[in-house]
Every structure is written in C-alpha cells, then in structure tokens.
N, C-alpha and C positions, 0 to 999 in steps of 0.2 A: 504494500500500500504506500509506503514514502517512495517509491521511486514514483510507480504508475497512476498514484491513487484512484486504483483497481483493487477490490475486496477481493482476495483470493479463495476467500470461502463461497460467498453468491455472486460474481463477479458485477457487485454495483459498480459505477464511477461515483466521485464525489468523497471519496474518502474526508473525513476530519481529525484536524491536527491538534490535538488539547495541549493550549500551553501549561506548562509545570507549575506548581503553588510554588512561591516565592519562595516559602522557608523548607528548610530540609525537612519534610516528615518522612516518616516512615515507608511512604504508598510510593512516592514520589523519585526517589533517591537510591543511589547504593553508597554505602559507608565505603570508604577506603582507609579507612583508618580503625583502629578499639577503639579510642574515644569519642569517634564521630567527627572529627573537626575539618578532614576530608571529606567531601564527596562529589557524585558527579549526579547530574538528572537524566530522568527519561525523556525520551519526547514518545510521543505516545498516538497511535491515528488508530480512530475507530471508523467502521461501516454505520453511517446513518438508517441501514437497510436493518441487516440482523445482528448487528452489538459487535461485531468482530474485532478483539482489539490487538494490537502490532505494539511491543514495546522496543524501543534500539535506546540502545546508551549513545546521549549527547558527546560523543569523543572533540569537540572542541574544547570542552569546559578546560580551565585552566588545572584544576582538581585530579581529571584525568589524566590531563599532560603529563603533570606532575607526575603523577603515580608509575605512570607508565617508566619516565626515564628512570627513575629508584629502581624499577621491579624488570625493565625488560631484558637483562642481562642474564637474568636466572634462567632456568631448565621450565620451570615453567611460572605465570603469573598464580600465586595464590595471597588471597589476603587473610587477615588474621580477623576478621570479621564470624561471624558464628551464625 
C-alpha cells in the first residue's frame, strides 16, 4: 500500500496514511533503547474499504539512524528491548 496505495488484501485504491501521535506511546513507536529515550515511529496506511492495515518503520527518523550506525557492524541487529 505505500508504494501503490493499492490494498493488497481487496485490491481498493485510495489507501490512507495515518500520521503518528506526536508523543512516543506504546501503539505508535519501537523503543531502541531499555529506557525508552530512543525511538523510531510507524507510518502506518490502512484500506478505507476493509480495515487492512500496513505498518513500515519511519527509517528516516534520526533515532533510527542513530541506532543503526551503533548496531550495524554486528552479526546481526538485536535490541535489548523485551
């Protein structure tokens, strides 16, 4: 759906892009950090037809960035997140 906004389940057009709640919760976010003080958002597009919804990690965020250059030298990315 973010490429095409094409529902891949009923193939509607028109896909919608929910922008992210401002503050980190829960629904919204992944921690990259234990304490929380990293993180990156979702962007998120649902099918206005039958609910269908598509989550992709924001890889612009600076939060990401971040994380990535610490972690991308390892074997593989794992966060200490639970």
């Amino acid at each position: 759906m973010k490429q095409t906004g094409i529902c891949p389940k009923c193939q509607t057009a028109g896909a919608i892009r929910i922008k992210p709640y401002p503050s980190p919760s829960q629904s919204n976010v992944v921690r990259l950090s234990s304490w929380g003080a990293q993180f990156a958002h979702f962007d998120r597009y649902v099918c206005p037809a039958c609910g269908f919804i598509e989550e992709y990690l924001n890889v612009e965020e600076k939060g990401w960035q971040k994380y990535l250059q610490k972690n991308q030298h390892e074997d593989s990315i794992d966060s200490d997140f639970v």
